[in-house]
N, C-alpha and C positions, 0 to 999 in steps of 0.2 A: 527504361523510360527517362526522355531526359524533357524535367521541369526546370524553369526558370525562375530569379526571384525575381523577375519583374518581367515586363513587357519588353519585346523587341530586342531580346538579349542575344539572341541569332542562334535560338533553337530550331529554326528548323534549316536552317544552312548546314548547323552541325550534322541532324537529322537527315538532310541530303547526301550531303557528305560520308555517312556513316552507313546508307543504304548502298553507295558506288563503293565504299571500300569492300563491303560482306559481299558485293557483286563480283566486283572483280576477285576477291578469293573463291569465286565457284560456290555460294552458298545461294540457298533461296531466301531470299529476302523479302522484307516486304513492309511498308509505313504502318503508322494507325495514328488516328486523333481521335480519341472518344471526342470532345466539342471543340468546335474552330466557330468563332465569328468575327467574320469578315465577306463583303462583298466584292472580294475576289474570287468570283467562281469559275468551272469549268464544266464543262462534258465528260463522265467517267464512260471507257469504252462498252462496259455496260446499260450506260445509260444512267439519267439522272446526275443532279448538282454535286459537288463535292469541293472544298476548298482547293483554291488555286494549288495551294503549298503543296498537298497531298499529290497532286498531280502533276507535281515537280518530282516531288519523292517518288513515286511510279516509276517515271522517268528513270531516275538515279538506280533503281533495283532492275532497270529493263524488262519491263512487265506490264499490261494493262494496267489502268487506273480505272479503279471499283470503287463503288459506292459504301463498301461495308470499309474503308479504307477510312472514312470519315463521316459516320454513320447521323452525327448530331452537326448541320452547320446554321447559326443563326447569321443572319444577314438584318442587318439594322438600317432601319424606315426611316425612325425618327433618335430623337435625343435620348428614351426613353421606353421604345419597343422595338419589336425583330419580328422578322419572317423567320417560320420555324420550318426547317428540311432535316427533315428524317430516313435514312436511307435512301438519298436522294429527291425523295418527293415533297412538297408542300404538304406541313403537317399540320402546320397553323399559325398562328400568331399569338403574342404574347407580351407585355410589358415587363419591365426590368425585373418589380414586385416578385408577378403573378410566375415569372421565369422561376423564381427558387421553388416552389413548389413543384412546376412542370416537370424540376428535371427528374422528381421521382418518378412521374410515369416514363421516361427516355431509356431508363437504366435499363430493363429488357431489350430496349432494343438496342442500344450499345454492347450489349456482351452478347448479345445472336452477332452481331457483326465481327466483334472478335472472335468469337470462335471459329468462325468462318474464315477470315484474315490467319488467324494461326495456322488453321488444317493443313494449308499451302504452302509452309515455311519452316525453315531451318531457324529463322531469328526472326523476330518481329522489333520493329526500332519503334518506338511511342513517343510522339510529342506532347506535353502538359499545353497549356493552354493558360497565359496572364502568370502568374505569383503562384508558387507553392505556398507562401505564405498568408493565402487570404484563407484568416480564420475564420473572419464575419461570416463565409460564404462555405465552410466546411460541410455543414449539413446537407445531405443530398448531391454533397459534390458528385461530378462527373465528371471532371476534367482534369483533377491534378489528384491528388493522395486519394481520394476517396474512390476512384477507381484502380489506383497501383493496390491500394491495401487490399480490396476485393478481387482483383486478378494474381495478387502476390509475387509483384514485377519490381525487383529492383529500379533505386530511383537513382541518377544522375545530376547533382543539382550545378546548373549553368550561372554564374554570375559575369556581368559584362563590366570589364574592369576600364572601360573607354567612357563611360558614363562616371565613373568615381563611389567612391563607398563600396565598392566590394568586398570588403573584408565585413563592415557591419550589416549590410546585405546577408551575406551568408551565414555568420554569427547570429544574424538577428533572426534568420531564417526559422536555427537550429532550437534558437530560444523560446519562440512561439509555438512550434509543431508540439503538438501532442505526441506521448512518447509513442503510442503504436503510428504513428508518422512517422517518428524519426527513426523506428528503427528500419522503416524501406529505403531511407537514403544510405547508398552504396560509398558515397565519396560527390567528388566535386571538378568542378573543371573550372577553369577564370580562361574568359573567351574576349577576344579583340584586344590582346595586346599589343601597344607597339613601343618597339628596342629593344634592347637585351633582355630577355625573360628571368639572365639569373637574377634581375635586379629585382625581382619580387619573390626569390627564394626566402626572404625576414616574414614578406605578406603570407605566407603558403603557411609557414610555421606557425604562425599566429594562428590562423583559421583553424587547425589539425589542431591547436592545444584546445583551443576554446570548444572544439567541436568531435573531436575525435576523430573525424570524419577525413580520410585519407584522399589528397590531391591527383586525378588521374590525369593531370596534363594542363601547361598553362600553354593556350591557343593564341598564337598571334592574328594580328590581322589581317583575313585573308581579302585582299584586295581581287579575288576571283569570283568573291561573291557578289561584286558589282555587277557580274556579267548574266546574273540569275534574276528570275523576275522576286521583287518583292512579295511578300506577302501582305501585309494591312497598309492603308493609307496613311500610316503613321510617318511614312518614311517618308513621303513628300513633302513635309515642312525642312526637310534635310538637304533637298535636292535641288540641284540650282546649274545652270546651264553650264557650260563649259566656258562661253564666253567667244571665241572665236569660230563659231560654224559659219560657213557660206550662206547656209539658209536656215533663220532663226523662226521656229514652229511652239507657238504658244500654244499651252494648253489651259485651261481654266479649270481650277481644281472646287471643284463641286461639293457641296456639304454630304451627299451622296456618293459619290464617284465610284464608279463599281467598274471592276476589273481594266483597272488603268492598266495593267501589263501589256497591253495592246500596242501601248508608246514604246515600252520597253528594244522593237527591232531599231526603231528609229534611232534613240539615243547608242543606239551602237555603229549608226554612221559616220562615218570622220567627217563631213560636212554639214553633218546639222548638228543644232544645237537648239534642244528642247529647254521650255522656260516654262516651270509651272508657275502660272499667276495665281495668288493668294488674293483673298478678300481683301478689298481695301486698295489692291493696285489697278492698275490699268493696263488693258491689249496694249502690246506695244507695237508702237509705229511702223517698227524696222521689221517686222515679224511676216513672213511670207507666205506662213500659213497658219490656218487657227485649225484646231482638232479639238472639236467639243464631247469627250467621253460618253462612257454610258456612265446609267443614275438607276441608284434604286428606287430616286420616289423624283420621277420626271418633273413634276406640276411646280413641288415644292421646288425644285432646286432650280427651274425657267424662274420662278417668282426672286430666287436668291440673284439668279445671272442678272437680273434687270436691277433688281436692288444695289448691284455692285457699279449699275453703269454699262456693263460689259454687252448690254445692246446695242447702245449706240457705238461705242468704240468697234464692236462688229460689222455693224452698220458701212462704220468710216472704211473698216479695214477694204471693204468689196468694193466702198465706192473708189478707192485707190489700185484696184486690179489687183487683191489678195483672194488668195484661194482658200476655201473652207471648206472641211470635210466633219461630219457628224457619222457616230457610229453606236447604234441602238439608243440609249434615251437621247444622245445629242441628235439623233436622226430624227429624233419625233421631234424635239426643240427647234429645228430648226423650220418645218410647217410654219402651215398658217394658224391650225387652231389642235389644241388636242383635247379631247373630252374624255370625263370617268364618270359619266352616267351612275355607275353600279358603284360610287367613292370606293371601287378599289384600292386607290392610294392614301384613302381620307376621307372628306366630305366629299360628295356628290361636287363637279365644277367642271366647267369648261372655261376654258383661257386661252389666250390667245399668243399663238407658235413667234417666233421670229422672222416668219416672213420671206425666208431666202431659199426656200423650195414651197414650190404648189401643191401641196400635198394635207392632209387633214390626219390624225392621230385617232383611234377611238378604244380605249383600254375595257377590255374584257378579262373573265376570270381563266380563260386559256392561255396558259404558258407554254410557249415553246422553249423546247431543252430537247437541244440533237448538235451533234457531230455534224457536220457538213464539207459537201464538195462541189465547190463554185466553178463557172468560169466569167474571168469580167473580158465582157466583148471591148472597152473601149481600149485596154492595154494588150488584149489577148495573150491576158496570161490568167493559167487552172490558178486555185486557191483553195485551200484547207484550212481552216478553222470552225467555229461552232456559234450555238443560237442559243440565248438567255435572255426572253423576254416577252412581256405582256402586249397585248395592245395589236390592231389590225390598222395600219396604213394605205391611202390609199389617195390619189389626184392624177392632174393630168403632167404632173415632172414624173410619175410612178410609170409613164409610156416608155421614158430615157431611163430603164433600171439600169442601175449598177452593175449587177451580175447575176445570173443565172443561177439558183441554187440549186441544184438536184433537180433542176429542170422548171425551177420556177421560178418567176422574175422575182427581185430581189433590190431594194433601195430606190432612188431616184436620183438622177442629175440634172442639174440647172440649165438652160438655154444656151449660155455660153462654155456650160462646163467647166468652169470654176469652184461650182459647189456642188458635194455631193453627200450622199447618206446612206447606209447601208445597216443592216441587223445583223451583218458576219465581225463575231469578235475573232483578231486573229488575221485580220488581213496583211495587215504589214510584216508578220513572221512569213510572208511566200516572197523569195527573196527575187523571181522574176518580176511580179507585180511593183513591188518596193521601188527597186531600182528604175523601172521604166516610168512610175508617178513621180520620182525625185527628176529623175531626167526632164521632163514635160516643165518642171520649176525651177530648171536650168544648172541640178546638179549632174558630174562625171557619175560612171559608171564605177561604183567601190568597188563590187567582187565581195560584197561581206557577206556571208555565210550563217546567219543568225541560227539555225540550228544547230551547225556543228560547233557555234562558238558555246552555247549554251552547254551540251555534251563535253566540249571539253575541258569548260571552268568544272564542271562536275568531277571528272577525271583527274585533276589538278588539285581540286581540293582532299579528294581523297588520299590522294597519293601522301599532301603534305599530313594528313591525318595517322596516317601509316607511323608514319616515324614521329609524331606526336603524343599519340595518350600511350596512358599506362597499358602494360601486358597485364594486368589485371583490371584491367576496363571490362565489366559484364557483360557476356556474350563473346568477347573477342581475343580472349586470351589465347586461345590458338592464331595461328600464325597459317594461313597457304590454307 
């Protein structure tokens, strides 16, 4: 199990990474997260939610992606509460509070799912989730020591030495863990280095004096993980355009923003160059197309878009012949009006859409969660991606759908067709559709291949893994 002493430490790259190595030696592999939150979700081929990551990790092990893979994911509403999914399905809801308590009823159902997850493997790889070091939150844990110690899973602890303080990170780790804690951590890894790694051979000794705890590999920084989709929204305050694309595609980053990996084909075309706007900035002028995400909680984050300005700047952008595309809650935002009757999101309200599709929103308790397989008639090109969301659409742009899902119309397009919307997360990863949309906005044809590039930062990373950790890394000390 590898836990982290902080957030974003790039346990689950390692985790990826570590799933394509055990692959490629011919073993059965297989991820787990007892709890993930984050509103990066996906379609497990079984059916039902499950963290994006998890469904990277899948990926990495060449295997369906199951729900018992990530059996607790919270998806956060507000500041304050989450949507609760429990082996994929909507279990409930619950505030930051009332969550510590909850997690004692979860823990059944996280060890049916590891066992399950086990049955089918040779090695099981486990991601922690936040701080091994949050003691406030040890009672009931689920997500870091208090499910290693109950499974009896050696622990791996990751510190990100590109952030600074890893040495007292780790140290301090070691300090605070209760001793039946400390004695599941196996050793340690310092991950995102960059230069010469002997230069932290002094750092390494330190840590093993103060800790006991023996060093299995200092990880440089793999610049191949750029090529994988992120996990939390955390990483967008990092992210910033390249600066020289042909066509510069704003995105507007949502206090919500759920499964922004959707961006992810784009920014790997040599010609565009995506630009997440932050509160407080403005659409830019030069910006050829705006992509408004999906949102876990629609109502609120239309009421943020406007508060930023970013209506009227939208506004400007169409009235200048810029193209705008919305995908699941930006498809409802961009209506005339969207209602929650049943305050599914909150209090009971209707409020009024943005105006740039004819279309009306009306959120119900029916969630759709499925896999799908489109075709968009106006590019005629097939599409495969998936459906993650509330609420029944419907106006007279709903005549010009987007695309055909499984045989049902699907989105809407504007008069002129400049703006459109759609419920399929996953469009831009169909590398026919991709390229024929950039074309139509007056980009070449790339040729980029966004699945097989994804597959092969996986294969790269591992490989460099290979000849990285220690031969007494847990689980992997054989070799072939």
């Amino acid at each position: 199990m590898l836990q982290g002493t902080g957030s974003d430490v790039g346990k689950t790259v390692l985790v990826a990474g570590l799933c394509r190595l055990a692959s490629n030696r011919g073993l059965r592999v297989r991820p787990f997260k007892p709890q993930n939150m984050s509103n990066n979700a996906a379609v497990a081929d079984d059916g039902g939610e499950i963290g994006r990551a998890q469904w990277l990790q899948a990926l990495a092990c060449r295997t369906p992606a199951s729900v018992h893979m990530n059996p607790v994911l919270l998806k956060p509403e507000s500041e304050t509460g989450s949507q609760i999914v429990v082996q994929g399905k909507v279990w409930g809801r619950a505030g930051a509070k009332d969550y510590q308590e909850t997690r004692r009823q979860l823990l059944e159902a996280v060890f049916e799912s590891w066992n399950v997850v086990r049955a089918d493997a040779d090695i099981v790889v486990v991601e922690g989730a936040g701080s091994a070091a949050e003691i406030n939150l040890r009672e009931n844990d689920i997500a870091n020591m208090g499910f290693a110690t109950r499974a009896g899973i050696p622990v791996v602890l990751v510190g990100d030495i590109d952030r600074g303080g890893v040495i007292a990170s780790i140290v301090g780790t070691h300090a605070v863990l209760a001793e039946e804690d400390r004695r599941m951590v196996a050793g340690y890894l310092i991950n995102k280095f960059r230069g010469d790694v002997s230069l932290f051979d002094d750092g390494v000794t330190a840590i093993t004096r103060h800790t006991g705890w023996p060093c299995f590999g200092v990880i440089p920084w793999l610049s191949e993980a750029g090529r994988l989709p992120p996990e939390d929204s955390v990483v967008l305050e990092r992210m910033v355009g390249a600066g020289d694309g042909a066509l510069i595609v704003a995105v507007p980053v949502l206090d919500r923003i759920a499964n922004f990996d959707d961006l992810d084909p784009l920014n790997a075309e040599p010609e565009v160059e995506v630009r997440y706007i932050r509160s407080g900035d403005s659409i830019p002028r030069d910006a050829g197309l705006v992509i408004i995400p999906g949102s876990k909680s629609t109502i609120a984050d239309l009421a943020a878009f406007r508060r930023n300005g970013w209506d009227q700047d939208l506004a400007a952008h169409v009235r200048r012949g810029g193209h705008v595309a919305g995908i699941c809650g930006g498809y409802q935002m961009l209506g005339r009006l969207v209602r929650d009757p049943a305050g599914i999101e909150g209090e009971p309200a209707s409020v009024e859409g943005l105006g740039l599709l004819d279309i009306e929103t009306t959120m119900d308790k029916t969630k759709a969660v499925r896999n799908s397989h489109a075709h968009c008639q106006i590019f005629d090109a097939d599409l495969t991606g998936y459906e993650i969301h509330l609420g029944r659409t419907s106006g007279p742009d709903c005549m010009r759908p987007f695309s055909t899902i499984d045989g049902r119309p699907d989105g809407a397009v504007s008069q002129d067709g400049r703006v459109f919307g759609t419920y399929l997360h996953g469009l831009f990863a169909n590398d026919a559709f991709r390229q024929r949309y950039l074309s139509r906005l007056g980009l070449s044809h790339s040729g980029v291949n966004y699945t097989a590039m994804v597959d092969e930062a996986l294969d790269s990373i591992a490989e460099r893994l290979e000849t990285l950790i220690s031969e007494d890394f847990p689980g992997f000390s054989q070799r072939g």
